[in-house]
C-alpha positions as CSV (number, residue, x, y, z in Angstrom):
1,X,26.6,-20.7,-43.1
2,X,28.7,-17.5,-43.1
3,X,25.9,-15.7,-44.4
4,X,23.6,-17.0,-41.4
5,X,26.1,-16.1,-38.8
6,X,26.6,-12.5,-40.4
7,X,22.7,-12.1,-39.8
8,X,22.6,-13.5,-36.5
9,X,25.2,-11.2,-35.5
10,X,23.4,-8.2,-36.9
11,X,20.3,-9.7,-35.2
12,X,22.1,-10.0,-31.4
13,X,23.7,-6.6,-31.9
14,X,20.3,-4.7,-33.0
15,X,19.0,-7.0,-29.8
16,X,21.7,-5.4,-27.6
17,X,21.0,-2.1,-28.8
18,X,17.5,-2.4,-28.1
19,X,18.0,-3.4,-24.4
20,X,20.7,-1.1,-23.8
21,X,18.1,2.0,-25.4
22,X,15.8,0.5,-23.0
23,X,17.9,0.6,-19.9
24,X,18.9,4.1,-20.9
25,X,15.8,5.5,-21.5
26,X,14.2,4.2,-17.9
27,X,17.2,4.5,-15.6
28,X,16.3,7.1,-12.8
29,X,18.9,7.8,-9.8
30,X,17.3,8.1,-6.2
31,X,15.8,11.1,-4.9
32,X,16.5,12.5,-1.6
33,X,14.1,12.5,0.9
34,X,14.8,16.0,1.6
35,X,13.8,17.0,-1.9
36,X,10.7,14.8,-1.6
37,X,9.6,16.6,1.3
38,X,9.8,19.9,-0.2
39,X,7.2,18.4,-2.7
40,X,4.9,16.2,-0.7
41,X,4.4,17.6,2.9
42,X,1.3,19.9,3.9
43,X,0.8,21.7,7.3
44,X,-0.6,18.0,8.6
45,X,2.7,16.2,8.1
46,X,4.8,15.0,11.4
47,X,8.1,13.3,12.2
48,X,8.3,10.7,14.8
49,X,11.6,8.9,15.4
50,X,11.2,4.9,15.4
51,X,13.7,2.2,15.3
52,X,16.4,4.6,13.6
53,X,13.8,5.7,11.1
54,X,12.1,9.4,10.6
55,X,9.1,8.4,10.0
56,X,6.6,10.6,8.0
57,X,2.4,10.7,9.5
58,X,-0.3,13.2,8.9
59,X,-2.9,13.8,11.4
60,X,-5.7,16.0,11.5
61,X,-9.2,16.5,13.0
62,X,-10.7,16.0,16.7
63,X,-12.7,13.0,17.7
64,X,-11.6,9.7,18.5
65,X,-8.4,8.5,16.5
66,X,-8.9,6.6,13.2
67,X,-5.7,5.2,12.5
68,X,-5.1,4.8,8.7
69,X,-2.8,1.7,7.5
70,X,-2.0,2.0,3.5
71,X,-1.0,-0.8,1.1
72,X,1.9,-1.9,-0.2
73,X,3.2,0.8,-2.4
74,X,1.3,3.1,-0.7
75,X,1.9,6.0,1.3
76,X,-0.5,8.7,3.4
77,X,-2.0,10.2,0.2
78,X,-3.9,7.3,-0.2
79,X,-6.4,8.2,2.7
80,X,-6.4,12.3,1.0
81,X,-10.4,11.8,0.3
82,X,-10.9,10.7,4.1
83,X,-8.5,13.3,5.3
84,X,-10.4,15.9,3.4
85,X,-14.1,14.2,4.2
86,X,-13.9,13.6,8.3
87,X,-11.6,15.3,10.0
88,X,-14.8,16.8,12.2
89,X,-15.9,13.4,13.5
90,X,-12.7,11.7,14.1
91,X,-8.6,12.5,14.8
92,X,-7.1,11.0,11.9
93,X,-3.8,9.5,12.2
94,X,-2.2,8.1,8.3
95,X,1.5,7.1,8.6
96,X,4.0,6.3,5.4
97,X,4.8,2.4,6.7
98,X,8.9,1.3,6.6
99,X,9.9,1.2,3.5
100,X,7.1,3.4,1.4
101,X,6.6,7.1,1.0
102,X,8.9,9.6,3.1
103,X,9.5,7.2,5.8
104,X,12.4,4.8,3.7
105,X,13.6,1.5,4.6
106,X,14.0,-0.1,8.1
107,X,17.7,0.3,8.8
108,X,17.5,-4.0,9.4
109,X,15.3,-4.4,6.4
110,X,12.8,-6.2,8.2
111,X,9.2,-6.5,7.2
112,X,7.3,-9.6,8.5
113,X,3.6,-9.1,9.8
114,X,5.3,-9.3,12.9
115,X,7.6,-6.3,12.7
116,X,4.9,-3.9,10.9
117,X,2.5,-4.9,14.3
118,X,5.3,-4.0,16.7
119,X,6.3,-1.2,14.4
120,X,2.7,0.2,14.2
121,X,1.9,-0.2,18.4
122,X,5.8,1.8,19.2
123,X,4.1,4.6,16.6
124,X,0.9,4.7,18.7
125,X,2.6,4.9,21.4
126,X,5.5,7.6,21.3
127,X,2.4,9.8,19.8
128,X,0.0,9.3,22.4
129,X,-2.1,7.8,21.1
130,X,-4.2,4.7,23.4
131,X,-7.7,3.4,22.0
132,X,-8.6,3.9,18.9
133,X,-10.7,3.1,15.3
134,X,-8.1,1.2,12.9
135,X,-8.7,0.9,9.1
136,X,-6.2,-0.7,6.5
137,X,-6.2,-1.3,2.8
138,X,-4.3,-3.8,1.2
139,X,-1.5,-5.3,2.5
140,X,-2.5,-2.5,5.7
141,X,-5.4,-4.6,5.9
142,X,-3.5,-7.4,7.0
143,X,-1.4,-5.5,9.4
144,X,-5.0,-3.9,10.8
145,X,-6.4,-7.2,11.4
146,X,-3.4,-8.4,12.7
147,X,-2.8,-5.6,14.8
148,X,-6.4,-6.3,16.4
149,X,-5.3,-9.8,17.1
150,X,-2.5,-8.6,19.0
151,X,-3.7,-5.7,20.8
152,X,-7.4,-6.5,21.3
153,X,-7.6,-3.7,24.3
154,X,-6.4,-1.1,22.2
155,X,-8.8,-1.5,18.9
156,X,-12.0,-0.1,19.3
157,X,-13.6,-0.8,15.9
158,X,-11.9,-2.6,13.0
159,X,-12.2,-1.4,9.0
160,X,-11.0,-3.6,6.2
161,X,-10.7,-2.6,2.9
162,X,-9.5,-4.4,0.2
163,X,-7.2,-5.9,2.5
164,X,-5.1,-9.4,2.9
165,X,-5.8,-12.1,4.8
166,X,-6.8,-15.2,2.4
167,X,-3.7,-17.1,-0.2
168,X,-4.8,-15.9,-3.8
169,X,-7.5,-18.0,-5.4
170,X,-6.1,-16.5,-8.5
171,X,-3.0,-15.5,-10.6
172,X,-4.3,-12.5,-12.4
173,X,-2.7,-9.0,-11.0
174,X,-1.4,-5.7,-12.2
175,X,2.1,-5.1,-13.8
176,X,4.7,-4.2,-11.3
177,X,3.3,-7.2,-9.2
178,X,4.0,-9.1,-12.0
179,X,7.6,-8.0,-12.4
180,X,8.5,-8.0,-8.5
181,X,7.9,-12.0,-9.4
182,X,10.8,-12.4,-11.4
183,X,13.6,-12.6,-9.2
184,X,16.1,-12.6,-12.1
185,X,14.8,-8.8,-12.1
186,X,15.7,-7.4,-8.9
187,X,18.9,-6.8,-9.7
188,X,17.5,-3.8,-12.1
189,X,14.7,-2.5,-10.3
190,X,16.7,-0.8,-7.7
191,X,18.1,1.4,-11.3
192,X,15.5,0.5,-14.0
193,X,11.6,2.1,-13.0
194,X,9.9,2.5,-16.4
195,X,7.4,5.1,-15.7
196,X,5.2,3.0,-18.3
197,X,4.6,0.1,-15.6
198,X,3.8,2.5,-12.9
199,X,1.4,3.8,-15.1
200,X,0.1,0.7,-15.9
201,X,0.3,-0.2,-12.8
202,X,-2.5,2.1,-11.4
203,X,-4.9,2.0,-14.6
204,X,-5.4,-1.7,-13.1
205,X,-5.5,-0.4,-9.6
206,X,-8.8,1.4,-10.8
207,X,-11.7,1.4,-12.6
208,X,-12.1,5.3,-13.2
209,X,-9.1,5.9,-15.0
210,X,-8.8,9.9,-13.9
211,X,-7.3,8.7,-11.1
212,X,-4.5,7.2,-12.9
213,X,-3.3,10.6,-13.9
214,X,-0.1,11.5,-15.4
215,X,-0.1,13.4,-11.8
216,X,-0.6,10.6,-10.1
217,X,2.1,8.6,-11.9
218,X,4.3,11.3,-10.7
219,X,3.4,11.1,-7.1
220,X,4.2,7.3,-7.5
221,X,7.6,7.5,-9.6
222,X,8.8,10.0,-6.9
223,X,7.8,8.3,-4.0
224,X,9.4,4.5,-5.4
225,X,12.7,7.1,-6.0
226,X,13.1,7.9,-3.2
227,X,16.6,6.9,-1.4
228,X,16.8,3.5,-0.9
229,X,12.7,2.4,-1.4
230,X,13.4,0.4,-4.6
231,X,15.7,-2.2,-2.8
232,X,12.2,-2.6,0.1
233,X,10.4,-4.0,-3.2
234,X,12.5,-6.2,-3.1
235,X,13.4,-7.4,0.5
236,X,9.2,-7.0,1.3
237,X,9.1,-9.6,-2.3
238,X,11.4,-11.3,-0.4
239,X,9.8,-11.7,2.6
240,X,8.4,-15.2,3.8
241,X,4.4,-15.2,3.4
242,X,2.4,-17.2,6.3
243,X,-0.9,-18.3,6.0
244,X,-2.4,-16.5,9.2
245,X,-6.3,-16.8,8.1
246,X,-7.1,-19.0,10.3
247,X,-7.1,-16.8,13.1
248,X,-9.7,-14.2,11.0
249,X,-13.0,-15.8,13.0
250,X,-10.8,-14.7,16.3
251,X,-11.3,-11.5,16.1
252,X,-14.6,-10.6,17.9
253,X,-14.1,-6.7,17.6
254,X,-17.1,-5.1,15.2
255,X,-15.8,-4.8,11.3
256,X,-16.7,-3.3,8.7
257,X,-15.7,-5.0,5.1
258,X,-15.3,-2.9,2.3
259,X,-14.5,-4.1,-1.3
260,X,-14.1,-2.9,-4.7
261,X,-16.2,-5.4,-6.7
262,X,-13.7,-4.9,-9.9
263,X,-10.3,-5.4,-7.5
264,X,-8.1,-7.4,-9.7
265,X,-5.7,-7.9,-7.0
266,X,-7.6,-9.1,-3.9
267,X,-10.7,-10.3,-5.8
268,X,-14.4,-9.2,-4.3
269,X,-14.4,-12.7,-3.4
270,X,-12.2,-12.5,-0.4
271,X,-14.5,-9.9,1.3
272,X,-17.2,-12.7,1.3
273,X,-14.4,-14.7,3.2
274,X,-14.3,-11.9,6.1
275,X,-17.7,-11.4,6.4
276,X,-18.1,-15.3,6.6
277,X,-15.6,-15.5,9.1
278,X,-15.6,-12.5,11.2
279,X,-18.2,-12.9,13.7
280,X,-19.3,-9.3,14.6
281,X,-19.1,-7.9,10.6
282,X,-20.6,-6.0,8.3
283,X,-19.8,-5.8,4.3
284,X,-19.8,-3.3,1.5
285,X,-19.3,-4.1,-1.8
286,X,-18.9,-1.1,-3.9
287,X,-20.1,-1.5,-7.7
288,X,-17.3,-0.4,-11.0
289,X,-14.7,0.0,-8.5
290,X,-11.1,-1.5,-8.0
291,X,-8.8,-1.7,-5.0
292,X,-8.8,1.3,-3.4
293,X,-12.3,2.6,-2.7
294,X,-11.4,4.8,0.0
295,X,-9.7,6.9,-3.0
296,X,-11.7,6.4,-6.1
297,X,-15.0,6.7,-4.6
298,X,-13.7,8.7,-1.2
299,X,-16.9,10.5,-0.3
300,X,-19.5,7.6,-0.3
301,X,-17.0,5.3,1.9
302,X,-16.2,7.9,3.9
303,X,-20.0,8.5,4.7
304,X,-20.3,4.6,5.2
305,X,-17.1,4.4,7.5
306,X,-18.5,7.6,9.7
307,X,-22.3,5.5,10.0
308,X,-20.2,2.4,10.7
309,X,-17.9,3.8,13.6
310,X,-20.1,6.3,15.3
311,X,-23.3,4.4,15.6
């Protein structure tokens, strides 16, 4: 018996090592905005003061505004191919939502659908901005449709991309999705980030890996780091979900439906839900590509979003 409780205690201290190397090894301190901006801003970049927040858009182009509404995790970079592709036909308008990017947490830590569509129409507003072309991806999805509920006088023309709107039909989804679900967890991730799940991470965001760079990774370790963003993992995690779908086939503005037929997060399937349900739609399914097409293949969507909104 000794002999089996000398091993187990070399067991449970090798075990303790092991998690304590781990810890060590993927502990990262916040980063400054400040420092952040120094890294990530362009001659596009903004600053508009909302509820106590500084928070960070790009705009560019002339035309009628397209606003631009990223996912969760997201930030403005994710609309960089779209930025690049149409800023002659429309006045592109990408903000970093509460709690993502450059922006940083809402100083109440409040992030219901509610609050990002009230959060979204005081941003419109203090920038002058009054009708307008709304696309969202993702989680933005859900706040564009919902938006368009809201405001119906405001939204010209709605794009949905990937977005939310329908409970999961299934349980398969990329890592740091995964480990949000633990709750037992969140007490690290504000400290712990292993750069090896955020890689992860984006390989099963996409279907052409290139875009999973090591740069890439970078652009996402920084912009989780920075001050106080961690802790909006949580509290978003945290957030109560509602079932709203019911109120899809309400919205009588034309859509367009765009889906990358490899998502493994919102499944291609849910875009045959919009189109079923949304009365005035059209859809796109884009073949070998995952959940963010307006990135991986950025010059063919942006083509179909220009034919879509202009004709």
């Amino acid at each position: 018996m000794s002999r089996l409780l000398k091993y187990l205690s070399y067991f449970l201290l090798l075990l303790l090592l092991i998690i304590i190397g781990f810890l060590a090894m993927n502990y990262h301190s916040d980063i400054p905005v400040e420092v952040l901006k120094k890294k990530y801003t362009d001659a596009t970049s903004q600053y508009v003061e909302i509820d106590g927040m500084n928070v960070h858009y790009q705009r560019k182009g002339k035309g009628h505004p397209l606003v631009l509404v990223h996912g969760f995790s997201g930030q403005v970079w994710n609309w960089r191919a779209w930025m690049k592709a149409l800023p002659n036909d429309f006045d592109l308008i990408a903000m970093d939502l509460p709690g993502f990017g450059l922006t940083g947490p809402h100083p109440k830590g409040k992030y219901s659908t509610e609050m990002s569509v009230k959060f979204l129409d005081d941003f419109l507003t203090k920038i002058g901005v009054d009708t307008f072309y709304i696309a969202g991806n993702s989680m933005g999805g859900g706040i564009a449709w919902s938006y368009t509920l809201a405001h119906p006088e405001r939204v010209k023309k709605l794009v949905l991309i990937d977005a939310g709107g329908y409970p999961k039909d299934s349980k398969k989804t990329i890592s740091g999705f995964k480990i949000l679900q633990y709750k037992f967890l969140h007490g690290l991730i504000t400290k712990i980030t292993p750069r090896s799940i955020i890689k992860q991470s984006l390989e099963g965001t996409y279907v052409d890996q290139k875009f999973a760079s090591e740069q890439e990774v970078d652009l996402y370790m920084d912009m989780i780091r920075r001050t106080g963003n961690r802790q909006v993992l949580i509290d978003r995690t945290k957030t109560p979900r509602v079932d709203r779908s019911a109120s899809i086939k309400n919205i009588k503005h034309p859509t367009l439906v765009m889906w990358g037929a490899e998502d493994i997060i919102i499944p291609a399937s849910h875009a045959e839900k919009f189109h079923r349900d949304l009365p005035n739609s059209e859809l796109v399914i884009y073949p070998n590509v995952g959940h963010l097409p307006m990135d991986e293949v950025g010059e063919q969507s942006a083509r179909d979003v220009k034919t879509f909104l202009l004709k």
